[in-house]
MISE-136207 format. One record per residue (C-alpha): residue in one letter; y, z, x. Coordinates in pm, whole numbers, plus 32768, in hexadecimal, padded with zeros to 4 digits. Example, Ala and Ser with C-alpha at 12.3 -4.5 7.8 and 13.67 -1.06 7.14 Angstrom:
residues 2
a7E3E830C84CE
s7F9682CA8557
***
This chain:
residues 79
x800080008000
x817C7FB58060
x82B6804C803F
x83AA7F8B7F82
x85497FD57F33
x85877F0E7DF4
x86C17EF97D88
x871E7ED07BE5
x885A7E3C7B7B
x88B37E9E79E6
x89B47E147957
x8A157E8477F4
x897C7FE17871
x89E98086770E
x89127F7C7663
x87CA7F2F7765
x87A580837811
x86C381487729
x85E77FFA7745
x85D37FE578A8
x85A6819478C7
x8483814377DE
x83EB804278E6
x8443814C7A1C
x8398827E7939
x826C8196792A
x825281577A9C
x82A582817B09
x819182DF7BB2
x81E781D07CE7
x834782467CF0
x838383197E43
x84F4831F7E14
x861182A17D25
x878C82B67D24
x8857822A7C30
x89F581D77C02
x8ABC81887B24
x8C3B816A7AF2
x8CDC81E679A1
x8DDF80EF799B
x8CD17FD279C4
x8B987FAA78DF
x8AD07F3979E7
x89B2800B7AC8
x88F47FED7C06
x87E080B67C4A
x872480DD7D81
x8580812B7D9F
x849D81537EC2
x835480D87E26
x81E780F17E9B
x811A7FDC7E4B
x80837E667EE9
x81297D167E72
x80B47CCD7D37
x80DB7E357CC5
x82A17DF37D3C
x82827CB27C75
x81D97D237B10
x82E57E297B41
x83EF7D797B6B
x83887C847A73
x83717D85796C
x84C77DF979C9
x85807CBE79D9
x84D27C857877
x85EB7D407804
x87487C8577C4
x88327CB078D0
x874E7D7679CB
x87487CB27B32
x86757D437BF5
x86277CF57D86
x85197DD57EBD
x84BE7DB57FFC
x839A7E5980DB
x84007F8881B5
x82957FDE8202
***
C-alpha cells in the first residue's frame, strides 16, 4: 500500500459539502490525515487528505468524489 495527499476542490461548499463528508465518512477508514479550509467571504473549500491505499483504490475514490457537482479533485504518491 501507498501513501497518497489528495487534494478536493468544492465549490458551492454550502450546497455539495454534506455530499462529499458523506463520501469521506465512508472511506474513512484509509484516511491517515485531513485538513480542511475554507474562507467565509468565499463559498468555496479545499481540503487536504493523506490517504492509504494502491492505485485503483485513489481512483474509485476520487471518482466517487468528483461524482459530485463541483468537486475537483487531484493526488499524488508520497510513499
Amino acid at each position: 500500500m501507498s501513501i497518497y495527499i489528495m487534494g478536493i476542490s468544492v465549490d458551492k461548499r454550502s450546497d455539495f459539502a454534506p455530499k462529499v463528508q458523506e463520501v469521506l465518512t465512508k472511506h474513512g477508514q484509509n484516511i491517515l490525515a485531513r485538513f480542511g479550509i475554507h474562507d467565509d467571504s468565499d463559498d468555496n473549500g479545499l481540503i487536504t487528505l493523506n490517504v492509504r491505499g494502491d492505485e485503483k483504490y485513489i481512483s474509485e475514490f476520487s471518482k466517487e468524489l468528483t461524482s459530485i457537482p463541483s468537486v475537483k479533485v487531484n493526488h499524488m504518491t508520497v510513499k
